[in-house]
N, C-alpha and C positions, 0 to 999 in steps of 0.2 A: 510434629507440629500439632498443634491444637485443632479440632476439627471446626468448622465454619460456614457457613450459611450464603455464603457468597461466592463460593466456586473456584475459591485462591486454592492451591496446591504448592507445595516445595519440590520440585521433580527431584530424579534423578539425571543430573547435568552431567553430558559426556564433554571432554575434549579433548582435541589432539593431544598425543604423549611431549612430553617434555622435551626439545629441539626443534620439533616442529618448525619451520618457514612460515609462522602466520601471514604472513602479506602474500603467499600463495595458498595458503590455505581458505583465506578469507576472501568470497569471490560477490559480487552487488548484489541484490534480486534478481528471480530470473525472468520479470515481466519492464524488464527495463532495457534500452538502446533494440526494441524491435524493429527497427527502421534502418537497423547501423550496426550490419555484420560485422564491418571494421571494427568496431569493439570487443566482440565476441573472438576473432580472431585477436585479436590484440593478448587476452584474455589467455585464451592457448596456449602463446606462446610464450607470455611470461609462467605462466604454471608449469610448463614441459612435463615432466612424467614425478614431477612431485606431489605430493599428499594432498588433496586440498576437495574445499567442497564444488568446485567446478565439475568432481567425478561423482554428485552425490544429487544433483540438482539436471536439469533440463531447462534451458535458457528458451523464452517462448519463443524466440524468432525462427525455431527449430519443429515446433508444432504440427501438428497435421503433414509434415513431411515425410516422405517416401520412406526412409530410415529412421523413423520415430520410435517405432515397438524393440528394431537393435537397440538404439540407444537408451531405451527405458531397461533393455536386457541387461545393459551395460553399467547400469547406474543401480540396478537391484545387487548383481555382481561385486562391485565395490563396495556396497554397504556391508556384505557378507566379509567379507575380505578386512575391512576396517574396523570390524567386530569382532574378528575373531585373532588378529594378528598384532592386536594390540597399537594400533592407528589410534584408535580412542581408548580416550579411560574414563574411569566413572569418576565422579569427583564427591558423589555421595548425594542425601536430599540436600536441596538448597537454591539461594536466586543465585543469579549474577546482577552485581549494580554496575552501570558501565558509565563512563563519559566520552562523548565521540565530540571532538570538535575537526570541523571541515569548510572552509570559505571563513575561516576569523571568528566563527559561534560555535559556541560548544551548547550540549543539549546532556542530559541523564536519559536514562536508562535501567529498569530493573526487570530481570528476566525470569517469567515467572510461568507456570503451568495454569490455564481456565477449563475449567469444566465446560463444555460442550453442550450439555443439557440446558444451562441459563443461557442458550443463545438462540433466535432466531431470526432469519434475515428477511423472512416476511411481510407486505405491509400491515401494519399495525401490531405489527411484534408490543410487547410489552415485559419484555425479559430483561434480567439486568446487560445482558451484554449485544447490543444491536448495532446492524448497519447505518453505515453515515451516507449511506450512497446505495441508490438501486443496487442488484444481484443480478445479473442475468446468468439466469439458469443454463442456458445455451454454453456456459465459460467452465460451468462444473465439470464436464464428461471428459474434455482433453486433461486436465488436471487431477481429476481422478484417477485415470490411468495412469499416472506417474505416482501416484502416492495408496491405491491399492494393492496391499500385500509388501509395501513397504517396511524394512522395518528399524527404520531410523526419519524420522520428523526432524527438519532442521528450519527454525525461522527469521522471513524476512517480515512478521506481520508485527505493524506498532497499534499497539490500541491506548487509547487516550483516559485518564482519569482527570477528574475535574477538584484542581484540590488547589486553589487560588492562595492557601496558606504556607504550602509548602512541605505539610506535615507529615508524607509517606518516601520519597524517595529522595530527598534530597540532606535530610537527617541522617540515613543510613549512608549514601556517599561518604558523608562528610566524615564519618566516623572512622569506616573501612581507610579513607584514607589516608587517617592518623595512625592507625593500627595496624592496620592488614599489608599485606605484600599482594601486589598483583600478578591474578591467575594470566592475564596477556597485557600488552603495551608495546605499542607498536602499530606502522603507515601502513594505511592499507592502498593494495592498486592504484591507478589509474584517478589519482585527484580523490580518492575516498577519504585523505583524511588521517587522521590520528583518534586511535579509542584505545580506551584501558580500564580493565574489569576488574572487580574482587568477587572473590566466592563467599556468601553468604550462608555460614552453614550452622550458627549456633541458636539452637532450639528458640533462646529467650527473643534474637532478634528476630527470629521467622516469624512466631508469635506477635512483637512489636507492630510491624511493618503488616499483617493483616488486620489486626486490631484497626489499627490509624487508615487502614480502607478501607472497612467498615463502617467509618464514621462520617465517608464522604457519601454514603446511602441518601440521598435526598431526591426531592421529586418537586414538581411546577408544576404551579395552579391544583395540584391536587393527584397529577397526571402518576403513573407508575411510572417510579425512580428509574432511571438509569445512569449506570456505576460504570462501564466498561463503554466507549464508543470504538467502533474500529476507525481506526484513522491510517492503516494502508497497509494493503496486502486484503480487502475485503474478498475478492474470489478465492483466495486461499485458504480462510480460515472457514469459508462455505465450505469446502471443497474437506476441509476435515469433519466440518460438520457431516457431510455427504458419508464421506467411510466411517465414520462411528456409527451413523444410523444400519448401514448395513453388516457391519464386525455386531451390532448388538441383536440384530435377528438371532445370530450361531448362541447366543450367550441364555443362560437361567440369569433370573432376577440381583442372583449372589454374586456373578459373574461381574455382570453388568456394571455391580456398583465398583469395584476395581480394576476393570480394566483398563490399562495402560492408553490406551486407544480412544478414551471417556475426554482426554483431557489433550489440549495442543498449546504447544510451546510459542510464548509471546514475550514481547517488550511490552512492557507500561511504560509510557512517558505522560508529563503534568503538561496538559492542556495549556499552565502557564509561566512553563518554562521558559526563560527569556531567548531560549535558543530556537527553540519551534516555531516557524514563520508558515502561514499557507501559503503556498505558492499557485498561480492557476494553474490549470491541465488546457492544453490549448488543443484544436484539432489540423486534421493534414487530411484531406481528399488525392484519392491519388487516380491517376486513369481518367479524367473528366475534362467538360469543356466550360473552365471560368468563365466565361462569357452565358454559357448556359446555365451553368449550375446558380448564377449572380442571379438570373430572372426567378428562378426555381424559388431559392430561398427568400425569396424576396414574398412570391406568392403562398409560399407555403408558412411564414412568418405571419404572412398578413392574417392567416386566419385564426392567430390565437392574442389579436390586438386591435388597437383602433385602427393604424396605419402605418404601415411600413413600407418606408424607401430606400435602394441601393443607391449611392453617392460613389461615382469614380474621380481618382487622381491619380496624376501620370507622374507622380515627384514623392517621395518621403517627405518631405518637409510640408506642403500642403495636407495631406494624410494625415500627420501626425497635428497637425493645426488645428484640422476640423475632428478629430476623435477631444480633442481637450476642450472644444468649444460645448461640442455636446452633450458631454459627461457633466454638464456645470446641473444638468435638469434631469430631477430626478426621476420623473415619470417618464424619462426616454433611456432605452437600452441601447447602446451603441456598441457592435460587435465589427471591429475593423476585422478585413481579407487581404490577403494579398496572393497575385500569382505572379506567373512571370511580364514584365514589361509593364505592369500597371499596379496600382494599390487603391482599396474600396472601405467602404463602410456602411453595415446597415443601420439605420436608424428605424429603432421599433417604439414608435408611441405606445403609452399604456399597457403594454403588454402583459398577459394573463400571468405569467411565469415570476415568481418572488427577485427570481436569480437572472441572470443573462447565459449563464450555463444550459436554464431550462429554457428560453427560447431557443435556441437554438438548436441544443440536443434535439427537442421536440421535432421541429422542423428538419435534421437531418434523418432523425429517423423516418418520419414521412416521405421525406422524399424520395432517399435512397427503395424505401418497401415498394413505393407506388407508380414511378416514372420506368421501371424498368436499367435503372442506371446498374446494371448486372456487374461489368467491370471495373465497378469503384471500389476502391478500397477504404476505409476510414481507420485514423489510427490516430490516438493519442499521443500527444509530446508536449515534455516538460523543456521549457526554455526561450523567448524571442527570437535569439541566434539558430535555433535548432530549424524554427518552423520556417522562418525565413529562407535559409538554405534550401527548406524543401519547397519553400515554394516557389523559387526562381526557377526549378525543371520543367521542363514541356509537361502540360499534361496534369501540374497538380495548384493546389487551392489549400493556401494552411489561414487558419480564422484563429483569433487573439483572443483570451477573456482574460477579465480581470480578477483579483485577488478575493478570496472571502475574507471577514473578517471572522478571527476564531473565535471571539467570545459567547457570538451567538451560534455555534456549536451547539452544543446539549441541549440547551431550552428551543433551538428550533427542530431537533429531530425529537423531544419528548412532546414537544406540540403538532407536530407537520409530519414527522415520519421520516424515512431516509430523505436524502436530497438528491435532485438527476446524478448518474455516475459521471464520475469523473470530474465532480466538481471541484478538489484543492487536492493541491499534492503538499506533503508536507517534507520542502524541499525538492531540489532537482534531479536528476537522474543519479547522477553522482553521489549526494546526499541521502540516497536510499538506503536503510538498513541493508549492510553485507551478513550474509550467511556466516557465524561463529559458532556459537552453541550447538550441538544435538541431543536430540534423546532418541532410546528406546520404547518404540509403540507396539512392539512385539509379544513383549510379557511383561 
């Protein structure tokens, strides 16, 4: 392919040999159902001792666990194993264009290598490919150590182009799939869905399809463009950012500029895709006293607004009454709770924060730092049914936000910078990119 200015590469795409069991080989993200061993076990058992990238990855729910550094042993092992035994094969330089349809929408897909160098997840980055959402640095270290001295990248990370025309991946689809015979087709696990890829491997289309990104290089009010947003898997693709920075210490100048390790394996999906919905990220306190933690936030909300007050109800149907009542005024943030045997709502006038994401995130982080609340847990979850579940257990507190709107994406992080983390999931747990693809980051 043609060289470029923009940090697109054609990898070289590995995958399973031919027979393969893709619906066991193809396993969710592994920062997804942390809350919900029973998945992970679930997981297991449909895999059994077949090929798959469940032996290739470390699911976080596993983290910081007693047997963490086995299982990273274990999972270096396999890679070794699948590389050399012909488990994978090389498919040559090229993307993958995929269609995944799951819950009735289908959404594209093109699976492409980014340079590492145009990214940084810093405030006030100015690079083409930057966070949509805080980085907390504190997330690199456990992640590093599963992907230090790896030497197969496989990803669950989507980053977003802004291309309202349509004019980079959805042309090349359409093509391939007049043309081409698919490299996989076929369900994946556990409610994931149905996807089916073509290999993109002839010179003129690689060429086509970076040209047509190219041209979506534009910028606001003046602000330095941004071409690549990440839109999920952000710790992840830090986290390669992380080991290229340290693989490039070992390296001379010459080195540098080819190594395999420069660049990490992503999805491009179109921002306006009709299939791409945000979804919120909602939170889950675990190990607390709702009744205490309801005063807490209330005080600690207050102090990044005019006024803020918690509003109790002992019924869903009242709860849900007075969250649609509120919602009508726009200078009030309304972030419903619920725990077990009751349901609440803050109501935050004027508050400082753009989003209802950043009041609150704000205030959880305060409060959890500075109360001493040592045994809470906080944990993200994508779903109303999910949170709710968790919040009818003794002991926990799951709070509701609501949806972003995607259009203002780009123009709000090329103006304001990332947005609090965890602000949109793009899709639910289920809906998450599964693990397909790998590459070699070895040589």
């Amino acid at each position: 392919m043609k060289t470029n200015k923009i940090g697109v590469k054609a990898p070289h795409i590995l995958l399973p040999k031919e027979g393969t069991d893709y619906s066991k080989w193809a396993v969710v993200a592994c920062d997804q159902y942390t809350s919900q061993p029973e998945y992970w076990e679930e997981t297991e058992r449909i895999v059994g001792s077949a090929p798959s990238t469940l032996r290739l990855m470390l699911p976080e729910i596993f983290l910081d666990k007693p047997d963490e550094a086995d299982k990273i042993k274990e999972i270096r092992a396999t890679m070794d194993k699948y590389l050399a035994d012909g488990t994978l094969r090389d498919m040559g330089e090229g993307f993958i264009v995929c269609k995944r349809t799951v819950n009735g929408h289908s959404r594209l897909g093109l699976v492409v290598a980014l340079d590492l160098e145009n990214y940084d997840y810093n405030k006030g980055a100015e690079t083409l490919i930057r966070a949509t959402e805080g980085t907390i640095v504190e997330r690199i270290p456990p992640r590093l150590r599963i992907r230090k001295g790896a030497p197969i990248e496989l990803p669950h990370i989507l980053i977003l182009i802004d291309d309202p025309e349509k004019t980079v991946i959805e042309p090349v689809y359409a093509a391939m799939e007049k043309t081409g015979k698919p490299v996989y087709d076929f369900d994946m696990m556990q409610n994931g869905g149905h996807i089916t890829g073509y290999f993109v491997g002839d010179e003129k289309d690689i060429d086509g399809v970076v040209e047509n990104i190219e041209k979506l290089k534009k910028s606001v009010d003046g602000l330095a463009p941004l071409l690549f947003a990440l839109g999920d898997g952000n710790h992840s693709f830090a986290t390669a950012k992380a080991n290229w920075e340290e693989i490039k210490k070992t390296l001379s100048a010459e080195e540098a500029e080819t190594h395999p390790a420069r660049y990490a394996l992503v999805e491009l999906e179109n921002l306006h895709d009709d299939g791409i919905e945000f979804e919120p990220i909602h939170r889950v306190l675990f190990n607390v006293s709702p009744r205490e933690v309801s005063v807490l936030l209330r005080d600690y909300m207050g102090k990044h607004c005019e006024h803020c007050e918690v509003h109790f109800a002992f019924d869903k149907e009242t709860w849900q009454s007075d969250i649609n009542t509120y919602r009508q005024y726009g200078n009030i943030h309304v972030i419903p709770f619920a725990a077990k045997g009751y349901y609440g709502t803050f109501e935050v006038l004027n508050p400082d924060a753009q989003l209802e994401v950043g009041t609150l995130q704000v205030a959880l982080d305060e409060m959890m730092k500075e109360t001493g609340i040592e045994k809470s847990q906080l944990d993200y979850v994508h779903g109303d049914d999910v949170v709710l579940s968790k919040a009818e257990e003794d002991g926990n507190m799951g709070f509701f936000l609501p949806s972003m709107d995607k259009s203002k994406l780009f123009p709000t992080v090329m103006k304001e910078g990332a947005l609090p983390r965890k602000t949109f999931s793009m899709g639910e747990a289920h809906e998450k990119r599964y693990y397909l693809e790998c590459r070699n980051i070895s040589k």
